[in-house]
mmCIF file of the N, C-alpha and C atoms, coordinates in Angstrom:
data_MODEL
# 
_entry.id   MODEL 
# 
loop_
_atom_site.group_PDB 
_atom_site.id 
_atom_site.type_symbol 
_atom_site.label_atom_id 
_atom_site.label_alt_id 
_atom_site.label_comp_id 
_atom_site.label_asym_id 
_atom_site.label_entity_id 
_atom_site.label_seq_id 
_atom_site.pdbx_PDB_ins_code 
_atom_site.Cartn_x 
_atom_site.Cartn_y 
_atom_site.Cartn_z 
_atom_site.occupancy 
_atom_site.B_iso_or_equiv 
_atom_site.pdbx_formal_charge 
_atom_site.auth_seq_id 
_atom_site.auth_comp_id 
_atom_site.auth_asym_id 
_atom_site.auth_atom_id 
_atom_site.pdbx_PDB_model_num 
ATOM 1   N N  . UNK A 1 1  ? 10.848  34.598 8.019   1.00 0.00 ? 1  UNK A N  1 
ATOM 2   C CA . UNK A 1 1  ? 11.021  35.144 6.694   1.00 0.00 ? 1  UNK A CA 1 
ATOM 3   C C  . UNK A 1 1  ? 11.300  33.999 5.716   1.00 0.00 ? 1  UNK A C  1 
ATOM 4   N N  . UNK A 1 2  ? 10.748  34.186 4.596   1.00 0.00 ? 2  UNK A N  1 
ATOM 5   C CA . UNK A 1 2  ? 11.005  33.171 3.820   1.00 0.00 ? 2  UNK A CA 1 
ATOM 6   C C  . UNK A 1 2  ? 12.325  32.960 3.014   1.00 0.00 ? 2  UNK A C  1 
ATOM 7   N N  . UNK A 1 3  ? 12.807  32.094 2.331   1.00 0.00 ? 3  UNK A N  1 
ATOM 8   C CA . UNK A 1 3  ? 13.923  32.146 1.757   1.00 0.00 ? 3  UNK A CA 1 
ATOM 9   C C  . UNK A 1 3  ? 13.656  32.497 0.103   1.00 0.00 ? 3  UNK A C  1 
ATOM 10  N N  . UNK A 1 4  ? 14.326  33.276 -0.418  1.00 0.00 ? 4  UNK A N  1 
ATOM 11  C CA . UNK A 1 4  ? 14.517  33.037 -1.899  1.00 0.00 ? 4  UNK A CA 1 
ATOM 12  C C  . UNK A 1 4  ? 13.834  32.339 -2.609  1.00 0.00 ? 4  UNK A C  1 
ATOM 13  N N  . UNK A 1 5  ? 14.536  30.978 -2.673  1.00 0.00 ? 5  UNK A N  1 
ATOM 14  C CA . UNK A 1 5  ? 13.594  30.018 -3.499  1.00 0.00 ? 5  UNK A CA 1 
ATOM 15  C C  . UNK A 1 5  ? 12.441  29.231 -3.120  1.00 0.00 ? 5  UNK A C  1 
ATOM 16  N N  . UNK A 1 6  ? 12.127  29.798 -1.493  1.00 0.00 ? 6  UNK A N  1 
ATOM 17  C CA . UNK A 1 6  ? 10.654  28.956 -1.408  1.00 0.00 ? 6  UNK A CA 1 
ATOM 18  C C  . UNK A 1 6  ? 9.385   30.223 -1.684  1.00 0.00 ? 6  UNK A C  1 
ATOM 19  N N  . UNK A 1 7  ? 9.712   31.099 -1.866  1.00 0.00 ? 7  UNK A N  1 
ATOM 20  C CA . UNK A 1 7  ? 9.767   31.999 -2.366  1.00 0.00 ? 7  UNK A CA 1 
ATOM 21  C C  . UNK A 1 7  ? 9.003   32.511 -3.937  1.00 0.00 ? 7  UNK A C  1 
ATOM 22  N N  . UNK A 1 8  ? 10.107  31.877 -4.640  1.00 0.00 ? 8  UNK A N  1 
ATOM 23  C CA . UNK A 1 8  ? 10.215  31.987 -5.999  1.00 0.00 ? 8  UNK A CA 1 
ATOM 24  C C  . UNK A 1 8  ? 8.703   30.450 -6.283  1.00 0.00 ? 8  UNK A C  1 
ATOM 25  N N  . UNK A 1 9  ? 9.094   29.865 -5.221  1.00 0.00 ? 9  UNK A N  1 
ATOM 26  C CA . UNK A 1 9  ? 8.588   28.060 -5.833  1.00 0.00 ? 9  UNK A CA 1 
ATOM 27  C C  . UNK A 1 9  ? 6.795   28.874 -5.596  1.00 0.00 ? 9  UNK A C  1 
ATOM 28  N N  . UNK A 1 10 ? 6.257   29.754 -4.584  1.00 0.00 ? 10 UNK A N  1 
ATOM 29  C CA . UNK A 1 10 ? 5.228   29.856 -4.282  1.00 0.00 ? 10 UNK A CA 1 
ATOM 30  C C  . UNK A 1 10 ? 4.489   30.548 -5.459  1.00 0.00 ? 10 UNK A C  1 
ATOM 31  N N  . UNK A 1 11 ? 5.492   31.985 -5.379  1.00 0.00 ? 11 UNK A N  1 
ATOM 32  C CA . UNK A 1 11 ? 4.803   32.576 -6.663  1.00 0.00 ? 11 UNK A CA 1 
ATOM 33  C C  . UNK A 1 11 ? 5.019   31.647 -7.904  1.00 0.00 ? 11 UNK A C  1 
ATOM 34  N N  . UNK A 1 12 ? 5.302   30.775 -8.432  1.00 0.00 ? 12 UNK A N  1 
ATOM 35  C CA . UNK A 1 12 ? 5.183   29.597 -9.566  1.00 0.00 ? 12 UNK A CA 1 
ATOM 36  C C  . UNK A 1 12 ? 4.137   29.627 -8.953  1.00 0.00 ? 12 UNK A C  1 
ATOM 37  N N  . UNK A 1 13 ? 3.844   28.739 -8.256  1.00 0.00 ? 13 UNK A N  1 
ATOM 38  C CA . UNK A 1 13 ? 1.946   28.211 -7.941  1.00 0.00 ? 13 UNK A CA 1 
ATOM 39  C C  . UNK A 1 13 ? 1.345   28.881 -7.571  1.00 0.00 ? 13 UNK A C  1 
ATOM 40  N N  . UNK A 1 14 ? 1.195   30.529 -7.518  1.00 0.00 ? 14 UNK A N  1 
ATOM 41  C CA . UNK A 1 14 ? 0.252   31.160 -7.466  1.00 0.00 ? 14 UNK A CA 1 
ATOM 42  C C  . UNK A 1 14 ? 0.111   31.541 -8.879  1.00 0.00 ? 14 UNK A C  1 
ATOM 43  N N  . UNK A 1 15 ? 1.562   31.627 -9.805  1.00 0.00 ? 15 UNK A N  1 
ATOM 44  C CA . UNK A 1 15 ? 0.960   32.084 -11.146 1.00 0.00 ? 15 UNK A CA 1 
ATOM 45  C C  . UNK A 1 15 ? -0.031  30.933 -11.668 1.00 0.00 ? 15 UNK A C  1 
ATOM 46  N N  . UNK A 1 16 ? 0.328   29.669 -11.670 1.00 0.00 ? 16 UNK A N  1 
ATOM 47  C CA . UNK A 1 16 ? -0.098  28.296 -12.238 1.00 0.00 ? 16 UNK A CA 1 
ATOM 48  C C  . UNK A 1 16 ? -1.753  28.521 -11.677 1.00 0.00 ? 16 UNK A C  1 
ATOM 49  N N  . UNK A 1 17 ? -2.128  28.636 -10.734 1.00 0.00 ? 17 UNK A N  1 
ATOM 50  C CA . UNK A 1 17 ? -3.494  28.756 -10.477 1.00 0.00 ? 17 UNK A CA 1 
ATOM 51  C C  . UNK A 1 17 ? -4.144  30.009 -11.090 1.00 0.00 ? 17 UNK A C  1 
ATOM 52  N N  . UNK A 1 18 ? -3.296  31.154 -11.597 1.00 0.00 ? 18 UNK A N  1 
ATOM 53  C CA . UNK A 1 18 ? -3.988  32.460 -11.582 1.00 0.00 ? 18 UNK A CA 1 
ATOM 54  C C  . UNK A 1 18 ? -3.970  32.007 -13.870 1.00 0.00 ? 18 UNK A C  1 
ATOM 55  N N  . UNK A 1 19 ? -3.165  31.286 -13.522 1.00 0.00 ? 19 UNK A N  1 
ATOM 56  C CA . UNK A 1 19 ? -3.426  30.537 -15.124 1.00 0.00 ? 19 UNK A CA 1 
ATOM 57  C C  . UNK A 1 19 ? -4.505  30.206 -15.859 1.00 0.00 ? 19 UNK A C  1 
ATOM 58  N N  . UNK A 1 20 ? -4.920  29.254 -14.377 1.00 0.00 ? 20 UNK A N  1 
ATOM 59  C CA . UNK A 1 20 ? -6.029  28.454 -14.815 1.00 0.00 ? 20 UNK A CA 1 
ATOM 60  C C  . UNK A 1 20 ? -7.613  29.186 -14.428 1.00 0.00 ? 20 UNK A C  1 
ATOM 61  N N  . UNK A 1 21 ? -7.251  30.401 -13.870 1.00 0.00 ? 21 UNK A N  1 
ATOM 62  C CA . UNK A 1 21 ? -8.207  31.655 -13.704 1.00 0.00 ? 21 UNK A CA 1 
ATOM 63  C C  . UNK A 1 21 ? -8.843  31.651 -12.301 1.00 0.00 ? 21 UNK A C  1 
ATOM 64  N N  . UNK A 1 22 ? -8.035  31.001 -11.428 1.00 0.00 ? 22 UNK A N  1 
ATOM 65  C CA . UNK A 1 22 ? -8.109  31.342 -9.960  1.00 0.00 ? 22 UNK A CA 1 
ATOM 66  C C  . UNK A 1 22 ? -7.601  31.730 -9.275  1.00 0.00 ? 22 UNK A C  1 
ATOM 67  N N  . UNK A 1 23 ? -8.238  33.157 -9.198  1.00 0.00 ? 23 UNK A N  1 
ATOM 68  C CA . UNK A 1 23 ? -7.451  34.579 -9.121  1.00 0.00 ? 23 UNK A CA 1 
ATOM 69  C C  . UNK A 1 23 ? -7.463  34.776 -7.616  1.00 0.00 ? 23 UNK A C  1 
ATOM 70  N N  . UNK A 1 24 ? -8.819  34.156 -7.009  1.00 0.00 ? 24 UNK A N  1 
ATOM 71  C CA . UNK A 1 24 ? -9.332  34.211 -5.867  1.00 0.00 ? 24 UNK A CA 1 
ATOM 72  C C  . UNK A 1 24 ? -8.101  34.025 -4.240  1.00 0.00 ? 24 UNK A C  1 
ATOM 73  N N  . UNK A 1 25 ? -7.412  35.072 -3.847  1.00 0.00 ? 25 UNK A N  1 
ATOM 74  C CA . UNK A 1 25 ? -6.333  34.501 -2.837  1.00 0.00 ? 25 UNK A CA 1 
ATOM 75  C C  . UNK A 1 25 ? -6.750  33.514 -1.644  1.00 0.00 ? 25 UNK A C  1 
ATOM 76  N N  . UNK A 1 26 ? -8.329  33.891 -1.295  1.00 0.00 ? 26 UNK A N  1 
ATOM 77  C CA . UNK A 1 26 ? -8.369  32.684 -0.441  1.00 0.00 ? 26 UNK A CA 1 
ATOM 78  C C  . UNK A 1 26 ? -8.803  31.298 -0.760  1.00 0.00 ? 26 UNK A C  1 
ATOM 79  N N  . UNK A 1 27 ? -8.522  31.215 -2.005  1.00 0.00 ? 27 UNK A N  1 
ATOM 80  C CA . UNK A 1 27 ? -8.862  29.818 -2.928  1.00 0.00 ? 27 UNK A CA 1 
ATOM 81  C C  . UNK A 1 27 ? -7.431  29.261 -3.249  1.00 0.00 ? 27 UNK A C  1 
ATOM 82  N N  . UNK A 1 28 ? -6.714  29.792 -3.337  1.00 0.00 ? 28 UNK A N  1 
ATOM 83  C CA . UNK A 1 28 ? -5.114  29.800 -3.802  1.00 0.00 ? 28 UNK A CA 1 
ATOM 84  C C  . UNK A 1 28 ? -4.260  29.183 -2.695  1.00 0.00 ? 28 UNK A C  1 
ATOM 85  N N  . UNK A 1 29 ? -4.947  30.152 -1.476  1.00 0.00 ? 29 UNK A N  1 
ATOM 86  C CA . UNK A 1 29 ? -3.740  29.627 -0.168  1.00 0.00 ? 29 UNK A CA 1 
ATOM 87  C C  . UNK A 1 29 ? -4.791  28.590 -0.183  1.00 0.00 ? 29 UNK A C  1 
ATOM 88  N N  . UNK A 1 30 ? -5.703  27.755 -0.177  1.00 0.00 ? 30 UNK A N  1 
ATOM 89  C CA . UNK A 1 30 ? -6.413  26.657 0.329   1.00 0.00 ? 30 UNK A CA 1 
ATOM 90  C C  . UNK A 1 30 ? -6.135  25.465 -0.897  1.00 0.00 ? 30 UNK A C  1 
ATOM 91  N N  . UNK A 1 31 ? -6.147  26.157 -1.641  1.00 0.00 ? 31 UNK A N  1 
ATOM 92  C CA . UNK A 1 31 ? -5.711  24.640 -2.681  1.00 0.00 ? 31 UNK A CA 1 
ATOM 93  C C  . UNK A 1 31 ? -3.824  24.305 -2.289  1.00 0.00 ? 31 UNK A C  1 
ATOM 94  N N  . UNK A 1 32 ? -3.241  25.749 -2.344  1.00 0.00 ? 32 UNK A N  1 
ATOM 95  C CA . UNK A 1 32 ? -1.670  25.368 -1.737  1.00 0.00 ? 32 UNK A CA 1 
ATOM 96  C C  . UNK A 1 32 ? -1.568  24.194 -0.380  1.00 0.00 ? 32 UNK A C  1 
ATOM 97  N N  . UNK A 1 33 ? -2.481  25.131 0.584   1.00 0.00 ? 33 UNK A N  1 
ATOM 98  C CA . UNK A 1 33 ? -2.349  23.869 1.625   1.00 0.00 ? 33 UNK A CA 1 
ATOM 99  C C  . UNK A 1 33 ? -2.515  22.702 1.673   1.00 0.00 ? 33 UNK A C  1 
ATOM 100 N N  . UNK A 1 34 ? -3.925  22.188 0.701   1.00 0.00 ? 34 UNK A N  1 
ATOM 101 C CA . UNK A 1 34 ? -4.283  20.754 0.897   1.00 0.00 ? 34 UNK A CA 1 
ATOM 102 C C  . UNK A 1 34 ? -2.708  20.257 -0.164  1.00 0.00 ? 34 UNK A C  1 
ATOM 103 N N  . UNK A 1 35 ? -2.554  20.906 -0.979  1.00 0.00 ? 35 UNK A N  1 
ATOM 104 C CA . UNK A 1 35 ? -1.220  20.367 -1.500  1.00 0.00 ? 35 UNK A CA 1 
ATOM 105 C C  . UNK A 1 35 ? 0.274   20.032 -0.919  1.00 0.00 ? 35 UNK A C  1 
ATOM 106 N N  . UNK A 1 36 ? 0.709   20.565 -0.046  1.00 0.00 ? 36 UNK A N  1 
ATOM 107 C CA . UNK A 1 36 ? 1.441   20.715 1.125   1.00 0.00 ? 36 UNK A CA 1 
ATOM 108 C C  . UNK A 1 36 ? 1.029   19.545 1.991   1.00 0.00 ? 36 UNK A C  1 
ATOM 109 N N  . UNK A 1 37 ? -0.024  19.229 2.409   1.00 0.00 ? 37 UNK A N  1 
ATOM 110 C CA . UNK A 1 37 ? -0.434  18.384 3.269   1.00 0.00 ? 37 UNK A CA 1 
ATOM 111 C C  . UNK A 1 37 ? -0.498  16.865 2.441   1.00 0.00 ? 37 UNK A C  1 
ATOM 112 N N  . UNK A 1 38 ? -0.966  17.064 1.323   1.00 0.00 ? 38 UNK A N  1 
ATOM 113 C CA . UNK A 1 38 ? -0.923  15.416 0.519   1.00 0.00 ? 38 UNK A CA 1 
ATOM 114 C C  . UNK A 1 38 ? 0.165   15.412 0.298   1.00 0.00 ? 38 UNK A C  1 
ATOM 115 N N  . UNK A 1 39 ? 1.107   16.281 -0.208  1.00 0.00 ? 39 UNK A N  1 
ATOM 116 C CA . UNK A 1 39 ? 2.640   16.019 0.104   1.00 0.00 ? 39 UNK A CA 1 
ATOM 117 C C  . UNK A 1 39 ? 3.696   15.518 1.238   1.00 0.00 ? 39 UNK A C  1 
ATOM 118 N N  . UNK A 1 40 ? 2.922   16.633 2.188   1.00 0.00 ? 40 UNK A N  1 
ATOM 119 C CA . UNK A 1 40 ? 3.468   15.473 3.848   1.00 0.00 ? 40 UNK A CA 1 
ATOM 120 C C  . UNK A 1 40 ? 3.378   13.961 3.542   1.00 0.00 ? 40 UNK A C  1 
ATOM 121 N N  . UNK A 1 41 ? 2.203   13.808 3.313   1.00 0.00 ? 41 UNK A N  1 
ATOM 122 C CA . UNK A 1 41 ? 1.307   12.613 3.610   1.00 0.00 ? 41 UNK A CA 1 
ATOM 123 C C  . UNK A 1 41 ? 2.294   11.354 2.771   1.00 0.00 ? 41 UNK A C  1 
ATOM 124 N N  . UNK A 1 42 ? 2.248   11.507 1.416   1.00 0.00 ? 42 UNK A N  1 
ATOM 125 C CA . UNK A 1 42 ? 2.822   11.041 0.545   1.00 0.00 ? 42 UNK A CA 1 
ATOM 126 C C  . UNK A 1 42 ? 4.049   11.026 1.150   1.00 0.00 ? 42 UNK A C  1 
ATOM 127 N N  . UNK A 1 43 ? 4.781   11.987 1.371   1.00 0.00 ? 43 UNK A N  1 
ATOM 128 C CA . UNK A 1 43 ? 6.594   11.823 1.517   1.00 0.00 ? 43 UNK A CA 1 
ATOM 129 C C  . UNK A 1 43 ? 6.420   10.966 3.369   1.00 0.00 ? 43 UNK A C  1 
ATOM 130 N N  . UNK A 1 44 ? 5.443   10.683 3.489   1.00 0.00 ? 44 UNK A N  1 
ATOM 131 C CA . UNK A 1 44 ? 5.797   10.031 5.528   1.00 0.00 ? 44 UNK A CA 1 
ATOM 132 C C  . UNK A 1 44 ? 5.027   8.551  5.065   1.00 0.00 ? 44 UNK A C  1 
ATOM 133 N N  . UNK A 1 45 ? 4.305   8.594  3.942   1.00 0.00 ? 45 UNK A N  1 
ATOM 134 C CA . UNK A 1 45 ? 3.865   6.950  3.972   1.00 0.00 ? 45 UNK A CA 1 
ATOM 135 C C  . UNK A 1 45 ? 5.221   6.544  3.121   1.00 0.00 ? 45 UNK A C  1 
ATOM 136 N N  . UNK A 1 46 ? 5.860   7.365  1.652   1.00 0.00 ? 46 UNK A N  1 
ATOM 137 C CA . UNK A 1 46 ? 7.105   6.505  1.194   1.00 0.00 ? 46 UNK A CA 1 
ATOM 138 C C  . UNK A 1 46 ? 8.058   6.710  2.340   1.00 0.00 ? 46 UNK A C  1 
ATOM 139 N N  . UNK A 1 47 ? 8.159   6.923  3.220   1.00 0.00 ? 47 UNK A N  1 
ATOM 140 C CA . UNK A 1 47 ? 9.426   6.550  4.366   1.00 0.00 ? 47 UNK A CA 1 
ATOM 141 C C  . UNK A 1 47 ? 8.857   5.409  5.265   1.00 0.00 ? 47 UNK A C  1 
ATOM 142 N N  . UNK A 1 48 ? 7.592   4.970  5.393   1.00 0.00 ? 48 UNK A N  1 
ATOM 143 C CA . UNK A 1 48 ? 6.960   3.884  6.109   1.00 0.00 ? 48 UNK A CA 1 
ATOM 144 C C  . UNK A 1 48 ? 7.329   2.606  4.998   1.00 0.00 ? 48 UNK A C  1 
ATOM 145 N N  . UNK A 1 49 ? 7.006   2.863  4.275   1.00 0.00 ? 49 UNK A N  1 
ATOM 146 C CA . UNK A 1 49 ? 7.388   1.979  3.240   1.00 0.00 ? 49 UNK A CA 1 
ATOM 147 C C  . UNK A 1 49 ? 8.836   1.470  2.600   1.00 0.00 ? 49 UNK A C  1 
ATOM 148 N N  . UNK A 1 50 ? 9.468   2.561  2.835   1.00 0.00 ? 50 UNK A N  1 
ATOM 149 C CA . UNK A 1 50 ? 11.172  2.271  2.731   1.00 0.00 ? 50 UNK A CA 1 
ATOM 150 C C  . UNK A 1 50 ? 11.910  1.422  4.457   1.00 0.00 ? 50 UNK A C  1 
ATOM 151 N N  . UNK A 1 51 ? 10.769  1.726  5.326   1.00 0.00 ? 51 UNK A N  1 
ATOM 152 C CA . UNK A 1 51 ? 11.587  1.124  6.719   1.00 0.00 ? 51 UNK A CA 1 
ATOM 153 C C  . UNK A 1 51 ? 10.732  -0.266 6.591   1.00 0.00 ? 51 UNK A C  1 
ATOM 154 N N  . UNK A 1 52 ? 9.580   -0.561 5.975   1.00 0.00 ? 52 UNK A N  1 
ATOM 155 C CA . UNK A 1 52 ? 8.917   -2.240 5.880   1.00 0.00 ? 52 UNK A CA 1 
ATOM 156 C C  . UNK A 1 52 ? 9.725   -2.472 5.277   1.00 0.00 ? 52 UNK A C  1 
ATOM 157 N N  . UNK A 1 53 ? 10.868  -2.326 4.060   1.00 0.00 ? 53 UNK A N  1 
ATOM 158 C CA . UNK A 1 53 ? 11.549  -2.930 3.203   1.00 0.00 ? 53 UNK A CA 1 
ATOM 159 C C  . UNK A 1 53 ? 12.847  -3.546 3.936   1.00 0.00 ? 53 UNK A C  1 
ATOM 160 N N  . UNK A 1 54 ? 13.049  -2.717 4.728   1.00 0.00 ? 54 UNK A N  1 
ATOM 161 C CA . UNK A 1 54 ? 14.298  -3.088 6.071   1.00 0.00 ? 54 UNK A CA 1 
ATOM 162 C C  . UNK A 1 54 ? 14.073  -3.572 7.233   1.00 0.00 ? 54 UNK A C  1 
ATOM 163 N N  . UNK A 1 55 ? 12.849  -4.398 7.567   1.00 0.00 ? 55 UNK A N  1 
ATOM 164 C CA . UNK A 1 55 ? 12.709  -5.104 8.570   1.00 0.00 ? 55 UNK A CA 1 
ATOM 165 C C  . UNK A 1 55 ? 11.581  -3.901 9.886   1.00 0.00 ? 55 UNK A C  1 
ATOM 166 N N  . UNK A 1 56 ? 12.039  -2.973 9.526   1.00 0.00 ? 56 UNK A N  1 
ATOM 167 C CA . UNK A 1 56 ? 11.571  -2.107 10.968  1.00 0.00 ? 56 UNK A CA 1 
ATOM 168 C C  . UNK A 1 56 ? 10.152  -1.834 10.360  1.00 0.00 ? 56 UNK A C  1 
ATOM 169 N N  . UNK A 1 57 ? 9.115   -2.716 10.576  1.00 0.00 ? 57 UNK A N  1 
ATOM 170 C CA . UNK A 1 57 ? 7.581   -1.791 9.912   1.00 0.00 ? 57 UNK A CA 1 
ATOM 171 C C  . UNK A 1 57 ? 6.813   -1.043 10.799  1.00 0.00 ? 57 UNK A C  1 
ATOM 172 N N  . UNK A 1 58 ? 6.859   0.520  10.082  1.00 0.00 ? 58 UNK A N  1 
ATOM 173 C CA . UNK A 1 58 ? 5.591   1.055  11.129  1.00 0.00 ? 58 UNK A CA 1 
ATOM 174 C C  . UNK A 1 58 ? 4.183   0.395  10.450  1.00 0.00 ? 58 UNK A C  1 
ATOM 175 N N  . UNK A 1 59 ? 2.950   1.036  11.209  1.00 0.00 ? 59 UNK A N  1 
ATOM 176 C CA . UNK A 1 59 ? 1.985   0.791  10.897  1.00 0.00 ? 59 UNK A CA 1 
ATOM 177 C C  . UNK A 1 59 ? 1.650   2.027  9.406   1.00 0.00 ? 59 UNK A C  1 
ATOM 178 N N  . UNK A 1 60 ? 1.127   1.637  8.515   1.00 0.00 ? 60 UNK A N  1 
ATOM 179 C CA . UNK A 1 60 ? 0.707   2.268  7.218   1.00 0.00 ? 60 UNK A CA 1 
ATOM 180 C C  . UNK A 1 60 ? -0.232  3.256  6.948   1.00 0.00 ? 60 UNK A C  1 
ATOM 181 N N  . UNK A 1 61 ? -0.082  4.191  6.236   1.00 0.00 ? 61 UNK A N  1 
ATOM 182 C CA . UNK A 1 61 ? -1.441  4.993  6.321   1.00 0.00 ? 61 UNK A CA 1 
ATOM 183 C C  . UNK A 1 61 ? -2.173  4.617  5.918   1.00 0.00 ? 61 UNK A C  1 
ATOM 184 N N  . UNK A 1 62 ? -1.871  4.012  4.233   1.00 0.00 ? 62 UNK A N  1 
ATOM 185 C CA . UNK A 1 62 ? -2.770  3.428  3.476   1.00 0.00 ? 62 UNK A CA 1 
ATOM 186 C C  . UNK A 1 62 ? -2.542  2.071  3.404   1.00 0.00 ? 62 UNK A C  1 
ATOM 187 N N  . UNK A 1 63 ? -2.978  0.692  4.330   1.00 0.00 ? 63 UNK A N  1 
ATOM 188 C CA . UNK A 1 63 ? -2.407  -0.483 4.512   1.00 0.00 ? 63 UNK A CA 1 
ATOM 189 C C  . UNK A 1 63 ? -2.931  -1.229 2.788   1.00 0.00 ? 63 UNK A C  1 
ATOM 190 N N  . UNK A 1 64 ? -1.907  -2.030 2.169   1.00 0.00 ? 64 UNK A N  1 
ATOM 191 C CA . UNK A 1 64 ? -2.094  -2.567 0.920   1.00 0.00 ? 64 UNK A CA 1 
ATOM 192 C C  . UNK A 1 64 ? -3.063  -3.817 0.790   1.00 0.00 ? 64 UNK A C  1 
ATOM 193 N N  . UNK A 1 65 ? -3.819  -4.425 -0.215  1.00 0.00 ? 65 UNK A N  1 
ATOM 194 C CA . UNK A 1 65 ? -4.816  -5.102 0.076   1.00 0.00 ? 65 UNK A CA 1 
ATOM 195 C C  . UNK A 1 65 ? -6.012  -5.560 0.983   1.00 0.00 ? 65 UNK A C  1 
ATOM 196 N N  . UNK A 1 66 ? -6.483  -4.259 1.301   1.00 0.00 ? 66 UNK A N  1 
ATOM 197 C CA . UNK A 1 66 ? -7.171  -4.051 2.432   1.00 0.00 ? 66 UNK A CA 1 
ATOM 198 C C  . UNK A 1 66 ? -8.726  -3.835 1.587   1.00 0.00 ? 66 UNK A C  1 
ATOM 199 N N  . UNK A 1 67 ? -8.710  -4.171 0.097   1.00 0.00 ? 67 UNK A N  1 
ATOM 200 C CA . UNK A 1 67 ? -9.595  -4.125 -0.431  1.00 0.00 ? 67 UNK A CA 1 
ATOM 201 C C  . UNK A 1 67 ? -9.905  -2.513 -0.736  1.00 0.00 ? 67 UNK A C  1 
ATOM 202 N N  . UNK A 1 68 ? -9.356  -1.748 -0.427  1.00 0.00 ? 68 UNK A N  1 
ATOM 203 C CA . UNK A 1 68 ? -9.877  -0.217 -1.128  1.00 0.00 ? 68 UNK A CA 1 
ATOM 204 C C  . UNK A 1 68 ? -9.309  0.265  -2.068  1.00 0.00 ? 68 UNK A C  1 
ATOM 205 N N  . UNK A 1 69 ? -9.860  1.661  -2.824  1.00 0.00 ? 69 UNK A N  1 
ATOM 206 C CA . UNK A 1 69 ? -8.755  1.831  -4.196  1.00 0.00 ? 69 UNK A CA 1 
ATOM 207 C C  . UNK A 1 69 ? -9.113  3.037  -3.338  1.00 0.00 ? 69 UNK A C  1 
ATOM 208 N N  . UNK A 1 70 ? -7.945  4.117  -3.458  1.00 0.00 ? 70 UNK A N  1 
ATOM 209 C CA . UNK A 1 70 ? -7.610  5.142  -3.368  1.00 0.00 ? 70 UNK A CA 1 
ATOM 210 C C  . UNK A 1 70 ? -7.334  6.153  -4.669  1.00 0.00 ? 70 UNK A C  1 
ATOM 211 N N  . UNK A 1 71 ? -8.216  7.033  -4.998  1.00 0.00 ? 71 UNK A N  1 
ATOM 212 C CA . UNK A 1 71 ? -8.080  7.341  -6.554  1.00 0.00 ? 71 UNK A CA 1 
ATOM 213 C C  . UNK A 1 71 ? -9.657  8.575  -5.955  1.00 0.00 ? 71 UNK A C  1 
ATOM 214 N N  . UNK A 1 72 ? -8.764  9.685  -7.313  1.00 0.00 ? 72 UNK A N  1 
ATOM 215 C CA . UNK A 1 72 ? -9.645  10.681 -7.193  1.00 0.00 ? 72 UNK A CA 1 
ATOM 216 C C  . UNK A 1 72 ? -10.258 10.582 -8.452  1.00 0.00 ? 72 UNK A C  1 
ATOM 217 N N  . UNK A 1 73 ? -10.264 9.582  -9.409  1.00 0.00 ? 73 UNK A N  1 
ATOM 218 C CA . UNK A 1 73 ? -10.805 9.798  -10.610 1.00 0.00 ? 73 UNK A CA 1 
ATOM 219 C C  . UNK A 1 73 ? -12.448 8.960  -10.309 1.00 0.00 ? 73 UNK A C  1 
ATOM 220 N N  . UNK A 1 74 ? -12.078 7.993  -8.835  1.00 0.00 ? 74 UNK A N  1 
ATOM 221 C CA . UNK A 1 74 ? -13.441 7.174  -8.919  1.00 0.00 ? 74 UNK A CA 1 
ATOM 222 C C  . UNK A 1 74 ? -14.691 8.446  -8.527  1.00 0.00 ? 74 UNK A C  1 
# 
């Protein structure tokens, strides 16, 4: 069962999409997920990155100067 405010946080982003006129529920839970998941992603590479700063380095998701740009605008 869910709690209250995760809850409250979902319907926010189902209104925010039904905003932007995507009303569609199996478009809604699929844009939620990939969001959820680049969020994992994001919050486990800044903790890889906070333990290289302290000596302990894991290996990187996105290793730095490796020559690629990472960007959804390219």
């Amino acid at each position: 069962m869910l709690s209250a405010e995760l809850k409250n946080r979902i319907d926010r982003l189902w209104d925010a999409f039904d905003a932007e006129g995507m009303s569609n529920s199996r478009e809604v839970i699929e844009q939620i997920t990939y969001l959820m998941f680049i969020r994992r992603l994001d919050d486990h590479e800044t903790r890889n990155e906070a333990k290289a700063r302290w000596g302990a380095a894991p290996p990187m998701i996105f290793p730095q100067g490796d020559g690629q740009r990472l960007s959804l605008s390219e």
